[in-house]
N, C-alpha and C positions, 0 to 999 in steps of 0.2 A: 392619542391620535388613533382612530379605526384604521388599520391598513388594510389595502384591497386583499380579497381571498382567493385562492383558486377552486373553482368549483366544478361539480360533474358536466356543467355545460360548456365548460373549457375543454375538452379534452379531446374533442374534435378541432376545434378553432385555435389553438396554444400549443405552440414548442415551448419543450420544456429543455433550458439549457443548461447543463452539469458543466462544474470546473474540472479539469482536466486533471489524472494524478496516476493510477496504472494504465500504460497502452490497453495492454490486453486485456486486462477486468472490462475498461469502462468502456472500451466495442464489445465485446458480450453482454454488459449490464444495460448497454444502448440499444441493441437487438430483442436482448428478454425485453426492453421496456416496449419496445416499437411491437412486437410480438404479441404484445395484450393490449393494442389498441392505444397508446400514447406517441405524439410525435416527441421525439425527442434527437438533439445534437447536444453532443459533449464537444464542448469549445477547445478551439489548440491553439488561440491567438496565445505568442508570447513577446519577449521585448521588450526594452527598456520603458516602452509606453505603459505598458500591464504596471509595472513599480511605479513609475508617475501616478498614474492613476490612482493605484491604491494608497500613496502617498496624502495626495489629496481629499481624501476622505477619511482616513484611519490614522488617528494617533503612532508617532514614529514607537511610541513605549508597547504599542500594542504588540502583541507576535504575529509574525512574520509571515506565516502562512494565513492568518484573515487577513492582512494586507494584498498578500497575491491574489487570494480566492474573489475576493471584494472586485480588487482592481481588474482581473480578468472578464470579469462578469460590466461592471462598469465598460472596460476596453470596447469589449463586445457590442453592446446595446450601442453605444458610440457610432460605430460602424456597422448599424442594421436601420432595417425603414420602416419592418414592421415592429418597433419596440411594445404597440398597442395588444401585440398576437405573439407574444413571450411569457413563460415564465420561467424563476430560478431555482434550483433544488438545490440547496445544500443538507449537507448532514452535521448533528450534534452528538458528540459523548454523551453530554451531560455532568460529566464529572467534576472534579476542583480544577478547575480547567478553563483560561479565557474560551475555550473555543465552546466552554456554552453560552459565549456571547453572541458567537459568530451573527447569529440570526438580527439581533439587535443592531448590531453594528452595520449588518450590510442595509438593513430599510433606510436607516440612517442616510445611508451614503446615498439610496436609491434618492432619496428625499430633494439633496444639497445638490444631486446630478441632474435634477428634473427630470429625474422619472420614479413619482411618486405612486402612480397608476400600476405598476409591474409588479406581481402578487410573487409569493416568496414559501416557496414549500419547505416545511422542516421533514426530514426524514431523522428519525430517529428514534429510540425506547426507552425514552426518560421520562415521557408526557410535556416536556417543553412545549413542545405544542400540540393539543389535544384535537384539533379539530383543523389541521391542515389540509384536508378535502383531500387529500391524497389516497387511494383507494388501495387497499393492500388486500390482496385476493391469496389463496393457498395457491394458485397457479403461478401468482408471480412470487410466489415466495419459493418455490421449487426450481423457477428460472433462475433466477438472483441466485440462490442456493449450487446449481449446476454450475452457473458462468462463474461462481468463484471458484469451485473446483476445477475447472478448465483454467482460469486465468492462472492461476498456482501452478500448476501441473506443467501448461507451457510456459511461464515464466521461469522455473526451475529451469527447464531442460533446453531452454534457451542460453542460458547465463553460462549452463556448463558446457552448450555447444560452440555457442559462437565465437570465442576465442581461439578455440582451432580448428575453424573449418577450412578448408583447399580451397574450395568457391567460394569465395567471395560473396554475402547477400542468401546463401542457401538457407539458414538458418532462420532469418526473417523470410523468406519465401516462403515454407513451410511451417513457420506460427501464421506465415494472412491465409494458407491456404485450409488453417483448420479451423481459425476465426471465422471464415465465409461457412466450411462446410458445417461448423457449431453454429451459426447463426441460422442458416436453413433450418437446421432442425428443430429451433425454437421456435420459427414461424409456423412450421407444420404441428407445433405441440408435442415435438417427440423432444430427445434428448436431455431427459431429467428421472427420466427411472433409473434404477439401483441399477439395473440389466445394460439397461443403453450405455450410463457412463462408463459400466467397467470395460463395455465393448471399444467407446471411443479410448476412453485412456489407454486399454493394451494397445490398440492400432499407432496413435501420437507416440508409446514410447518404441515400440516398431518403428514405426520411422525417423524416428531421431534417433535412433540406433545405428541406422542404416547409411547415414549422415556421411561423406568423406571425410575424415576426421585427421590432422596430421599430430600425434602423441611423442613425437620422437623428442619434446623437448618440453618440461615441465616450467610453468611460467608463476608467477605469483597470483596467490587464490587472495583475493580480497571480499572479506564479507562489509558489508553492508547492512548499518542499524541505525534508530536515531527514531525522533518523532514523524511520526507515522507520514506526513504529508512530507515532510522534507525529504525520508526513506524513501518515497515511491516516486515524488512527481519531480519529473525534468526541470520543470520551472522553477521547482524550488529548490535547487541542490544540481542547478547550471549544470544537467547532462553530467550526474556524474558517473552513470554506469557506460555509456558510451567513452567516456573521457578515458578510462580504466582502460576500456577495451584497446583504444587509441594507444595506450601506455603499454602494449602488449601483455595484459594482466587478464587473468579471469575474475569478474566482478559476480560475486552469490548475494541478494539480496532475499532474506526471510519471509516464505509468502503472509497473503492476506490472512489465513487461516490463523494463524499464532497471534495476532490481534483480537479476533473475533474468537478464538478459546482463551484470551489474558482477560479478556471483559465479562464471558461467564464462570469462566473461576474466582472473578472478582464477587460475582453475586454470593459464590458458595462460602468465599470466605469472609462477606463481610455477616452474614449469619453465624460462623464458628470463633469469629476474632470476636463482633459486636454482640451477636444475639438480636441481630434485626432481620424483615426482608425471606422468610421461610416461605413464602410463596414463589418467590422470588429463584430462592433456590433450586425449589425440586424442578421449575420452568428450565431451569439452566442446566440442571442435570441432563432433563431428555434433548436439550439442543444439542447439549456435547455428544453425547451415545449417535445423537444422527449425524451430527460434524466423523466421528469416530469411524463409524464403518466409510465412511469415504477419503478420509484420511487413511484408512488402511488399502485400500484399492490402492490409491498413489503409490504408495511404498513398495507394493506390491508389484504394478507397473513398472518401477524405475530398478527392481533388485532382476527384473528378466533383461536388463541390457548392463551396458560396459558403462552405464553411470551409477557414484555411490548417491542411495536417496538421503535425506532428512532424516531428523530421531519422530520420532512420535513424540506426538505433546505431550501428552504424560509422564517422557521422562524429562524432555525438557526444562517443565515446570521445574521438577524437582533440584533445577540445575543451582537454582539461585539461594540455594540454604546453605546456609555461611557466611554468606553474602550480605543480599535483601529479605528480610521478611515479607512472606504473602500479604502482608498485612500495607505494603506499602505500593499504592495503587494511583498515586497521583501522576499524571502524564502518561508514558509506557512505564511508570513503574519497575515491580520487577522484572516485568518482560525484556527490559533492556538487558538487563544481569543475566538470566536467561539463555538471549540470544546470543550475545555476547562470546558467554562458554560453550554453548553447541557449536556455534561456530568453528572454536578454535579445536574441538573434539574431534570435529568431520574433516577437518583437515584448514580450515580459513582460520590459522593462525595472526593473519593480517587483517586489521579492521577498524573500518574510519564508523566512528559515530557521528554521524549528521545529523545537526539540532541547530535548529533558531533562535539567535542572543536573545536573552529575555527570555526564556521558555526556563525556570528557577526549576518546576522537575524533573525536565531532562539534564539540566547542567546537575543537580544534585545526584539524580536516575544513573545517567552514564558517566562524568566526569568522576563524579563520588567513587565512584566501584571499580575504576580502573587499578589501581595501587594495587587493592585486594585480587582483583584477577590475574595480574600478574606473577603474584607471590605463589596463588595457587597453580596459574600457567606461566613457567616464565619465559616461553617460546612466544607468548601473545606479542602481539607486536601492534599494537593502538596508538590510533590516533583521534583528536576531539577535533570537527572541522565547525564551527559557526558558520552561519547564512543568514543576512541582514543584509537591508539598502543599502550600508554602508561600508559591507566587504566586499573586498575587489576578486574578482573573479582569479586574477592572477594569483595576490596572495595564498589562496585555496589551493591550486591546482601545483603551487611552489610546495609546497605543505605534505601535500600528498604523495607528488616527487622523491620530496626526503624518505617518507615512509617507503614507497616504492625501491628508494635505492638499500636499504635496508632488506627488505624482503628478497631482493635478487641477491643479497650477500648470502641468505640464509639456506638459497638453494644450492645443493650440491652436482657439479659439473656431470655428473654419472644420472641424473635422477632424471626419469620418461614421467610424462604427466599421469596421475592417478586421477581420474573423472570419474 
């Protein structure tokens, strides 16, 4: 079957709808996109209708997250007028991975929902789809490039604030009001030199600094791992950084950066494991070196205030030997292993792996490596949370409780928060 394309003469005429998975990334990467001449809305419909939905078109054995993504996108269209003046982006790995299905799966779906007409952009660097019509310019690859570093930067400094702020809402008041004033800057074209970011990131961690903060009482640090979409997006993993917060807990979730350097270190090692892909590689060398200097700006940022920053990926990587070999790249891989132990290094002793039933290499990834992390840390205190149609929201959040009461055992009546 020919499915319709999206072409350079849509791009005036065609919203382009993203499923929804980090706040903060996807209104920056929504602003870079609107910023170089694309309409575009990142969807937030959620609810039990979204699972229906994707119920209805996606095999229950499929995972979890092309069922949300699917069904959100489905939901949507549902409830629009101009379905003829849409289009959908999603993104591909490409890896050993159902989610290089994704793309297949959802025309599919568009097909069976009658809207066979709505063209379907792959973003992604596998070649899955060669001739997506999707226009990638240096300009928006340095937007895209900046809004992850912002999104990272205030994600971070979010996580470690908001649990003890005095006002109520300050914290999210001040990530929308850098979101607004980073999104201006994209529109005017500025905001993505080397000079501009370090200027915006020392001011962000300035004022997250400056934050009323109440310390006088150390609460449980809960990190936060698992496959990548269940990790970041609300829908998938039922608000579980809010939930934490609810639970009087500080919730650290691992930015987007440790993804996008686990996938080109993948490149370097499947050239040194396999002996394939040397093109491939020295590509991925100069992406990490420009990932690297902006990775060190952060850290930098975050060591001039009263918050401890992140390891550098570089040592991170290193964390998972003993463990997993580099060699082992299916799902998050070793990243999970990884993150895992930096976590518990920085101090997020406590840490729920959130994965999607059926996803066999996160359950081998994170469930496999637990034993061993332990033995090495035995202060970890893990837990494995599944997410599927068929888990009950309570049972999870029962789950997590337990763990939680565990971690408030483990703090000592004397101990002031260390952020």
């Amino acid at each position: 079957m020919d499915y319709p394309k999206f072409t350079k003469d849509m791009v005036k005429t065609h919203t382009i709808l993203i499923p929804s998975m980090l706040d903060i990334h996807m209104s920056l990467f929504e602003n870079a996109l609107k910023g170089s001449g694309y309409k575009v809305e990142v969807l937030h419909n959620e609810g039990p209708e979204v699972v229906e939905e994707g119920l209805k078109y996606v095999h229950n054995d499929t995972c979890y997250p092309a069922l949300l993504v699917i069904g959100q996108f489905i939901d949507a269209l549902n409830h629009r007028d101009d379905t003829h003046n849409v289009v959908l982006l999603i993104t591909q790995t490409g890896g050993g991975c159902r989610a290089s299905n994704y793309i297949h799966l959802l025309r599919k779906a568009l097909v069976k929902a009658g809207y066979p007409y709505v063209p379907v952009v792959s973003l992604n660097a596998s070649n899955l789809e060669k001739d997506s019509g999707f226009t990638i310019t240096y300009t928006l690859i340095k937007k895209i490039a900046a809004a992850m570093t912002y999104g990272d930067f205030l994600m971070y400094l979010r996580n470690k604030a908001r649990s003890y702020e005095i006002n109520k809402g300050d914290t999210y008041n001040l990530c929308d009001r850098w979101v607004s004033e980073l999104s201006k800057q994209f529109d005017n074209n500025k905001g993505t030199s080397f000079r501009q970011i370090k200027k915006n990131l020392y001011q962000i961690a300035h004022d997250f600094d400056n934050l009323q903060l109440d310390l006088s009482h150390k609460k449980p640090q809960v990190g936060v791992v698992g496959e990548i979409y269940i990790k970041y997006a609300g829908l998938g993993n039922n608000n579980l950084e809010d939930f934490l917060v609810s639970q009087n807990a500080e919730a650290m979730v691992p930015g987007l950066y440790g993804f996008i350097y686990y996938c080109l270190y993948n490149q370097i090692y499947d050239y040194k494991i396999y002996g394939s892909g040397i093109l491939k590689k020295y590509i991925a060398k100069i992406l990490i070196k420009y990932l690297e200097k902006r990775e060190d700006l952060m850290i930098k940022a975050i060591k001039t205030t009263k918050f401890t920053p992140m390891k550098y990926f570089k040592e991170t990587k290193e964390l998972s030997h003993g463990v997993l070999s580099h060699g082992t790249k299916m799902g998050e891989g070793w990243l999970l292993t990884a993150e895992m132990i930096e976590l518990v290094e920085i101090g997020y002793g406590n840490i729920i792996c959130a994965q999607p039933f059926g996803c066999l290499p996160n359950h081998i990834c994170g469930k496999g490596v637990m034993k061993k992390i332990k033995e090495l840390h035995p202060e970890a205190n893990i837990v494995a949370i599944d997410y599927d149609p068929s888990a009950t929201r309570v049972n999870q959040e029962n789950r997590i409780k337990l763990m939680l009461s565990i971690a408030r055992e483990n703090i000592l009546p004397q101990d002031k928060a260390k952020i």
